[in-house]
C-alpha positions as CSV (number, residue, x, y, z in Angstrom):
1,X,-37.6,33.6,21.7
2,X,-37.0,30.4,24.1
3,X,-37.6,28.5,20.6
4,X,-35.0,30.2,18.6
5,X,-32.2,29.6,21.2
6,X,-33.5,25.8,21.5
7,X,-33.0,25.9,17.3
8,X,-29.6,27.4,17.0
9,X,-28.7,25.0,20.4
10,X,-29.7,22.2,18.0
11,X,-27.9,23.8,14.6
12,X,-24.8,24.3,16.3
13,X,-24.7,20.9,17.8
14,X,-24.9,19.2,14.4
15,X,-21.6,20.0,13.0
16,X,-20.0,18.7,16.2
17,X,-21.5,15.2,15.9
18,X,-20.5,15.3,12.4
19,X,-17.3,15.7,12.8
20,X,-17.1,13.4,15.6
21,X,-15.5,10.4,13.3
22,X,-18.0,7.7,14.7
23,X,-21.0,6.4,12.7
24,X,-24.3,4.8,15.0
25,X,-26.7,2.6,13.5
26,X,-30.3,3.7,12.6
27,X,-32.3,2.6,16.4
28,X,-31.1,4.9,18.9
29,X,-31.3,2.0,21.5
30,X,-28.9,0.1,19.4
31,X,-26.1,2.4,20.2
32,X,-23.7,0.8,18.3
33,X,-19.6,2.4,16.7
34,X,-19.5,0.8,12.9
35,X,-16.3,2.4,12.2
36,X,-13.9,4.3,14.1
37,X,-10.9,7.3,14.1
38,X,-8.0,7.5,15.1
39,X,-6.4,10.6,14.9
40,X,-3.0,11.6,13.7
41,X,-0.4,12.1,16.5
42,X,3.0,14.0,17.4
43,X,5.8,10.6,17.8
44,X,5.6,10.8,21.8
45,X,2.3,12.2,22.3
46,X,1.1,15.8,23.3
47,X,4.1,16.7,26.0
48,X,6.6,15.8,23.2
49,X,5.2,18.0,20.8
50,X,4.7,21.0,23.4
51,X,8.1,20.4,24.2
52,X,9.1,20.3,20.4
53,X,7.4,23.9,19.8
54,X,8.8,25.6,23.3
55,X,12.7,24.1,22.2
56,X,12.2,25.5,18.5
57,X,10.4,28.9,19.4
58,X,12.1,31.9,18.1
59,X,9.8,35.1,19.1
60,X,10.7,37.9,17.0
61,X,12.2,40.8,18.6
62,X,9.8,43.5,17.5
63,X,6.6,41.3,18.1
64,X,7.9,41.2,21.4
65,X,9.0,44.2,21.7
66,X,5.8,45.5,20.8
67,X,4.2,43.4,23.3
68,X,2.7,40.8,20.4
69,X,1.5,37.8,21.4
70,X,-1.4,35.0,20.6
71,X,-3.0,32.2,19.6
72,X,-1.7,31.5,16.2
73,X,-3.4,28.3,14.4
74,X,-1.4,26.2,11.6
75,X,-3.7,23.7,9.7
76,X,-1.8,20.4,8.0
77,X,-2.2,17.3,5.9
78,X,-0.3,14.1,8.0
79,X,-0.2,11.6,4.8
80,X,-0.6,7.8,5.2
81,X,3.7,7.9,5.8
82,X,3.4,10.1,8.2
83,X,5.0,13.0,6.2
84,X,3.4,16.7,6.7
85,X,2.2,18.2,4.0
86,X,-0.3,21.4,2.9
87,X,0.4,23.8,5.7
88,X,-1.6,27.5,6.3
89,X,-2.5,29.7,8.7
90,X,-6.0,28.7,10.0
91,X,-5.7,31.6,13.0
92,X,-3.6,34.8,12.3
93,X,-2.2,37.0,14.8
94,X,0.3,39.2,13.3
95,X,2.6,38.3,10.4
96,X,6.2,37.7,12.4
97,X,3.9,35.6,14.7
98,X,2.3,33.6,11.7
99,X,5.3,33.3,9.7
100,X,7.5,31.8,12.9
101,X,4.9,29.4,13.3
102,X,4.7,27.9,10.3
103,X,8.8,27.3,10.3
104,X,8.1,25.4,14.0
105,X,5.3,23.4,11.8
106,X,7.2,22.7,9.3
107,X,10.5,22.0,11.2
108,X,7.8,18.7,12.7
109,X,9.3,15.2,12.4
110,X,6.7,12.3,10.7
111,X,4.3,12.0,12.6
112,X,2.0,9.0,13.6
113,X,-0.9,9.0,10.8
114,X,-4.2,8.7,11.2
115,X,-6.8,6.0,11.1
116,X,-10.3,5.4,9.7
117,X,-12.2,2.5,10.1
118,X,-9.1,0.7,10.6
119,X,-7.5,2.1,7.4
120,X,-4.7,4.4,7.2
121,X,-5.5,7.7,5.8
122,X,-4.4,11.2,5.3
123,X,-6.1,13.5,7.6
124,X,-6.2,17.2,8.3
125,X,-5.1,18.7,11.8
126,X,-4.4,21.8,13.4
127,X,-2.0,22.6,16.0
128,X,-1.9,26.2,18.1
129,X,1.3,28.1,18.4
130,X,0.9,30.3,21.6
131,X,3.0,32.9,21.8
132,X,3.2,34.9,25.2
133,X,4.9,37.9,26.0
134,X,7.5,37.9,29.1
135,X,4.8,40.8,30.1
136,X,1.5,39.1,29.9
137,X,0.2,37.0,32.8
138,X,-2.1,34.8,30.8
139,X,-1.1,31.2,31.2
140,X,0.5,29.3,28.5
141,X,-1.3,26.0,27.3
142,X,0.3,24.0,24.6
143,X,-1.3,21.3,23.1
144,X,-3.2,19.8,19.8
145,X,-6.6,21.6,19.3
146,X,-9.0,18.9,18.9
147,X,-11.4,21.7,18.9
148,X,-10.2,22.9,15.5
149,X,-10.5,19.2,13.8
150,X,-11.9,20.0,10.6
151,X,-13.4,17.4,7.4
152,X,-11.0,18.6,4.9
């Protein structure tokens, strides 16, 4: 059993590292970055775009009503200009909720694009929309997901 959990520790650390943007060289003494990532970003960093999504949030009436609230995940292309492009839903939580995040999303400015290797390129992101009812005590975090950073 205690070698099963040590495998599936190890199998779920490898798409993490993958996904990490940074390359080593071969010796493992030799811990060296050969390229590097640098990742797309709201113009005036996190606080700007929490402050962007709480000034443009509509939450529909009967989601509220109904004491609907959530996490709801929108998934994007930021292209070498900055423009947004490709939006879905990555996390649903109800339809109102889904469908009044993607108008916040889409209503984004440019934003700053990403970087690999000291290149521009176009990269995929995804930002969380919470929603929270006036009713729920949970706290309310905005702010990008690194957590959901995903090779598209």
């Amino acid at each position: 059993m205690k070698i099963i959990i040590t495998v599936l520790a190890v199998l779920l650390a490898l798409p993490i590292s993958v996904q990490s943007g940074f390359a080593q060289k071969s010796s493992v003494d030799d811990f060296n970055l050969t390229s590097y990532e640098i990742m797309p970003r709201f113009p005036g960093g996190d606080k700007a775009l929490s402050d962007f999504i709480k000034r443009n949030m509509h939450y529909p009436k009967s989601a509220m009503k109904k004491g609907i609230g959530g996490r709801v995940v929108v998934k994007f292309y930021v292209e070498t200009d900055g423009r947004l492009t490709d939006f879905s839903i990555a996390k649903s939580v109800n339809s109102q909720l889904d469908k009044e995040a993607l108008r916040i999303i889409k209503k984004m400015p440019k934003w700053e694009p990403g970087q690999l290797g000291g290149r521009v390129v176009r990269m995929g992101c995804a930002v969380p929309v919470i929603f929270r009812c006036e009713n729920s005590h949970a706290p309310l975090v905005l702010r990008p997901d690194s957590a959901n950073k995903t090779n598209w």
